[in-house]
Each structure stands twice: as C-alpha cells, then as structure tokens.
C-alpha positions as protocol buffer text, in pm:
chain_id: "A"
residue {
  index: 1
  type: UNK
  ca { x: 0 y: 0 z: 0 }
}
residue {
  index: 2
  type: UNK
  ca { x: 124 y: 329 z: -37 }
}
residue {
  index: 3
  type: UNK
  ca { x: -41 y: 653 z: -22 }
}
residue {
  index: 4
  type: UNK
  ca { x: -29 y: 946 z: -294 }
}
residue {
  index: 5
  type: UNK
  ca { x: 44 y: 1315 z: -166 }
}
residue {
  index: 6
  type: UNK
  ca { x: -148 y: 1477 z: -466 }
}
residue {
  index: 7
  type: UNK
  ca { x: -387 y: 1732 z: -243 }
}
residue {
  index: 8
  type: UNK
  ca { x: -391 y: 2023 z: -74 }
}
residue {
  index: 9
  type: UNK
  ca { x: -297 y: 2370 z: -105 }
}
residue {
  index: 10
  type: UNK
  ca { x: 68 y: 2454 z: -178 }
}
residue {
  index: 11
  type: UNK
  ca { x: 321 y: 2732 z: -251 }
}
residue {
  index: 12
  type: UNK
  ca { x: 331 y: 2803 z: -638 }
}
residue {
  index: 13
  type: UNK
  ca { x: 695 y: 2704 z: -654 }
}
residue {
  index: 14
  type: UNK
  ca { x: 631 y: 2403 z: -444 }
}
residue {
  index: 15
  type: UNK
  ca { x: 346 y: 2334 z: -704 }
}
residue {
  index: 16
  type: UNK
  ca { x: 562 y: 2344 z: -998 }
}
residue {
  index: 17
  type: UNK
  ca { x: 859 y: 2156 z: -845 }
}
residue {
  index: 18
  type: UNK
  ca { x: 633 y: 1864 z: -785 }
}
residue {
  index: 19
  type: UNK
  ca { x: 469 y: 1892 z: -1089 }
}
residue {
  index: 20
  type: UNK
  ca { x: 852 y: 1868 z: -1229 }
}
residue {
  index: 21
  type: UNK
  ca { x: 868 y: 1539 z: -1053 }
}
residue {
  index: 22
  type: UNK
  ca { x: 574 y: 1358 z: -1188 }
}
residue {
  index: 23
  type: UNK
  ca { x: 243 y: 1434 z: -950 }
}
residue {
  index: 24
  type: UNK
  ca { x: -43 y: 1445 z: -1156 }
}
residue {
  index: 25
  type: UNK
  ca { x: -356 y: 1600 z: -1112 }
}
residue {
  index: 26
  type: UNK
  ca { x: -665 y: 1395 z: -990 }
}
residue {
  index: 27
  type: UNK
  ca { x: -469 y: 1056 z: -917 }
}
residue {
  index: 28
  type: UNK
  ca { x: -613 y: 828 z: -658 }
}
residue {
  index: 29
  type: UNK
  ca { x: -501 y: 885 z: -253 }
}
residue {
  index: 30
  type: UNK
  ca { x: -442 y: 498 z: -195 }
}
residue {
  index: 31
  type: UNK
  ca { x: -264 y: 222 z: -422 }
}
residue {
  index: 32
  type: UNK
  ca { x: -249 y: -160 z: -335 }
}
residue {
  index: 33
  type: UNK
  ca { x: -57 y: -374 z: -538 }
}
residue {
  index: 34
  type: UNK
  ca { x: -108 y: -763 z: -487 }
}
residue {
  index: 35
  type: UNK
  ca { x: -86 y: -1087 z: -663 }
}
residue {
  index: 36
  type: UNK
  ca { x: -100 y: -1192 z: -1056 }
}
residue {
  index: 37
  type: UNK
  ca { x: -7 y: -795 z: -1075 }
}
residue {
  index: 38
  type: UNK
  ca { x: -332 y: -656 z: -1004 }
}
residue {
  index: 39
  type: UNK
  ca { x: -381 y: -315 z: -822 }
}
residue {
  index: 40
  type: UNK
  ca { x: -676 y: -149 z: -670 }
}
residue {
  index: 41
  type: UNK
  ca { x: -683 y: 191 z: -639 }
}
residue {
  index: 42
  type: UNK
  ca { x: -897 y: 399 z: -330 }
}
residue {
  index: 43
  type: UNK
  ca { x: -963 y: 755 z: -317 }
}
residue {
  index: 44
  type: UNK
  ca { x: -1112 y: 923 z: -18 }
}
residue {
  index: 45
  type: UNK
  ca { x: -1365 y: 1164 z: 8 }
}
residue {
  index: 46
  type: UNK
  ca { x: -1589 y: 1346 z: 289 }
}
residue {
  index: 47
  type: UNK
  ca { x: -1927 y: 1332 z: 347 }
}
residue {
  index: 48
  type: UNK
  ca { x: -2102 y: 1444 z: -70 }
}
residue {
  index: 49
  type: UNK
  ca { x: -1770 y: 1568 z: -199 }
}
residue {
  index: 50
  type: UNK
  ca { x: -1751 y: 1527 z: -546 }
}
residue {
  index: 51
  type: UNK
  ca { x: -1510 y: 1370 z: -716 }
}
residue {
  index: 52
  type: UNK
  ca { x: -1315 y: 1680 z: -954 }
}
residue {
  index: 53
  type: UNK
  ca { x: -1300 y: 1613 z: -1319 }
}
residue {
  index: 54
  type: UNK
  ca { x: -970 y: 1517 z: -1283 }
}
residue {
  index: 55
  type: UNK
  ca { x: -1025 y: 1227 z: -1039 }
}
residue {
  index: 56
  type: UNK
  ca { x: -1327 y: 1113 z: -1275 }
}
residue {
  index: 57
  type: UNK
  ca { x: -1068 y: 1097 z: -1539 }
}
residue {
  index: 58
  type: UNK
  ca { x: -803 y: 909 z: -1381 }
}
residue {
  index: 59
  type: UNK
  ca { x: -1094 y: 671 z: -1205 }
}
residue {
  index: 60
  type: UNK
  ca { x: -1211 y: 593 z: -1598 }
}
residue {
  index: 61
  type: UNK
  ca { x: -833 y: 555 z: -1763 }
}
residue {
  index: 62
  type: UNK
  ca { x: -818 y: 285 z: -1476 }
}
residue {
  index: 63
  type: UNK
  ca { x: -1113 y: 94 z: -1455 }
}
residue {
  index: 64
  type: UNK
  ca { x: -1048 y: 89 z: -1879 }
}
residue {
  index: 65
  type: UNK
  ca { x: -745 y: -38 z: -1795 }
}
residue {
  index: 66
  type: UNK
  ca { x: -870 y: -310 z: -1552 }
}
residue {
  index: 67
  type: UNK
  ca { x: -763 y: -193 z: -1270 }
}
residue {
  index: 68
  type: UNK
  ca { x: -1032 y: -190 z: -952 }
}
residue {
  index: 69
  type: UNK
  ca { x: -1099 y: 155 z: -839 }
}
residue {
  index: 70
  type: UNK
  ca { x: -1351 y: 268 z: -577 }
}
residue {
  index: 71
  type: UNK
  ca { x: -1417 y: 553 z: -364 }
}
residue {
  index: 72
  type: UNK
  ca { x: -1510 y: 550 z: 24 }
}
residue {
  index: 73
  type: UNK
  ca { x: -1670 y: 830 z: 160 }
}
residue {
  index: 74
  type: UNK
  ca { x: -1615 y: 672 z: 588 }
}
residue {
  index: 75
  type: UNK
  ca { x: -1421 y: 477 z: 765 }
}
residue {
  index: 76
  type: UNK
  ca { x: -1653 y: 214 z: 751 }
}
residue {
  index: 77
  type: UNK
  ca { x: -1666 y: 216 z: 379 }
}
residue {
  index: 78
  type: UNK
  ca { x: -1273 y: 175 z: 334 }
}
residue {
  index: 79
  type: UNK
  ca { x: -1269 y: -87 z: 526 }
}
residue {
  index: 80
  type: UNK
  ca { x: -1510 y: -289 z: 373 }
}
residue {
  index: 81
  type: UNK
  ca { x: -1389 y: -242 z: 40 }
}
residue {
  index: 82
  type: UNK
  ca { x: -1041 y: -327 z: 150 }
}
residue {
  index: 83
  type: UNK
  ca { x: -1193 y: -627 z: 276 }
}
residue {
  index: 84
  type: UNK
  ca { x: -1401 y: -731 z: 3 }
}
residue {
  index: 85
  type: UNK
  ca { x: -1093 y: -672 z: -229 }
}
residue {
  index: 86
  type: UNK
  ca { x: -944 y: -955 z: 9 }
}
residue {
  index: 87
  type: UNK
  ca { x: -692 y: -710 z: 131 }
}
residue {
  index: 88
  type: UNK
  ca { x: -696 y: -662 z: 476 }
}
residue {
  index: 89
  type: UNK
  ca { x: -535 y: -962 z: 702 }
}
residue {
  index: 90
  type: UNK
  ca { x: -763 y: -1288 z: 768 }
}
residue {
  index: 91
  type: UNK
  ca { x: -965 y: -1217 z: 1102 }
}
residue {
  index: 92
  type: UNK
  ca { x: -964 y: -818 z: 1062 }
}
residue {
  index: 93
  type: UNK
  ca { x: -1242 y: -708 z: 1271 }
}
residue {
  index: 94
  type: UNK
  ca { x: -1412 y: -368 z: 1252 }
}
residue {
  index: 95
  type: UNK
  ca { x: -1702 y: -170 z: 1398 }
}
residue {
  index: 96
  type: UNK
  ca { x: -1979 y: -198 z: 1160 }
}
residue {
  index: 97
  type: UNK
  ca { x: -2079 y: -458 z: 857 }
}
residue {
  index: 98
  type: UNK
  ca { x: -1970 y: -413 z: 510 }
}
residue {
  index: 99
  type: UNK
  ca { x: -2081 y: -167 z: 309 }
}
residue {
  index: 100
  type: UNK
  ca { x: -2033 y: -170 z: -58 }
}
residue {
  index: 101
  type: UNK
  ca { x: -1818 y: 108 z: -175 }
}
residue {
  index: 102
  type: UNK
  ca { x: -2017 y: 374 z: -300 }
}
residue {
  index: 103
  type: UNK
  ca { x: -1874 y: 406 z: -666 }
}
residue {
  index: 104
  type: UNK
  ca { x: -1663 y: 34 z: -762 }
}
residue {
  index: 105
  type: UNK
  ca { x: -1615 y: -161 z: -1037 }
}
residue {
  index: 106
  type: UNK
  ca { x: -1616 y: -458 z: -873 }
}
residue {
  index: 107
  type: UNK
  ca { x: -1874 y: -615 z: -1055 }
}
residue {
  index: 108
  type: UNK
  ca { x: -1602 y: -602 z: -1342 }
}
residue {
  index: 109
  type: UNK
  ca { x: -1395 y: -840 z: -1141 }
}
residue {
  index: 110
  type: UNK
  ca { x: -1642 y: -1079 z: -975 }
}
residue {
  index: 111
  type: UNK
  ca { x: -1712 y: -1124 z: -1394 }
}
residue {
  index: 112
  type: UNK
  ca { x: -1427 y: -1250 z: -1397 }
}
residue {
  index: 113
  type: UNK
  ca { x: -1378 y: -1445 z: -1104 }
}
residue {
  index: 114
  type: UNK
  ca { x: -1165 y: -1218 z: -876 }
}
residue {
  index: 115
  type: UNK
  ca { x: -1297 y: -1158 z: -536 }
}
C-alpha cells in the first residue's frame, strides 16, 4: 500500500517543483498492489464531496485499464472495500458490517472471477 500526496494547497513554486517530478492531477489517494499484478486503487472523500473532473478521469483511464478503483466516503466504507478486495489480514475485525463502496467496479472483477 502506499499513499499518494497529490492534495492540498501549496506554494506556487512548491506546485511546480512537484509537478517537475511527476504528480499528476486527480490521481487516486491509496494504491495496493497484490498478486497476478493486479492493483486497486482507493480515493477518499468526505461526506457528498464530489469527485473533480480530474479524479473522474483518472478513475475511468483505470477501470479501462482493468484496474479496480472505488471511492469511500467513511471509515466504515474503506474498510469494507479493502476487505471485500481480500486485502486486509484474515480475522480483521471492525465496527460496523460491510458496506459496498459507493462508486466500484467490482462487478467487473467478480465477472471475472476475482474476489
């Protein structure tokens, strides 16, 4: 897992060096890479947050691509997608039961036999 440091407000200089380096606008906060190559991809929003254009665009180059992508808008919701993407460690308790993420394309992968 590793997270993405694309957001929030920065210096103008700051803003162009990591633009220099490679950030891109809209990309995903969370990336999981895990066996046969796949990786799922989780952005995190607030409470009816939209997603920008940018983040629509980078959600539909992925999911195009094959990658999973989905967006949690709680706790709760991040953790049940990392669980139904079989990525959080056997016995992993939390608070409340699953919730389906509230934008997926899981049903992409259960197609095709991934969990």
């Amino acid at each position: 897992m590793a997270a993405i440091p694309n957001g929030g407000f920065r210096h103008r200089r700051t803003a162009a060096i990591l633009r220099s380096t490679g950030v891109k606008r809209g990309m995903t906060d969370l990336v999981f890479a895990y066996e046969e190559g796949q990786t799922a991809w989780l952005e995190l929003k607030t409470g009816k947050v939209p997603l920008s254009d940018d983040q629509k665009g980078v959600a539909y180059r992925l999911k195009t691509m094959g990658h999973r992508h989905g967006v949690a808008r709680t706790i709760d919701q991040a953790l049940s997608t990392l669980a139904f993407w079989g990525l959080l460690k056997k016995g992993t308790q939390y608070r409340t039961p699953p919730e389906q993420p509230a934008e997926s394309n899981d049903e992409f992968w259960q197609q095709r036999g991934f969990r």
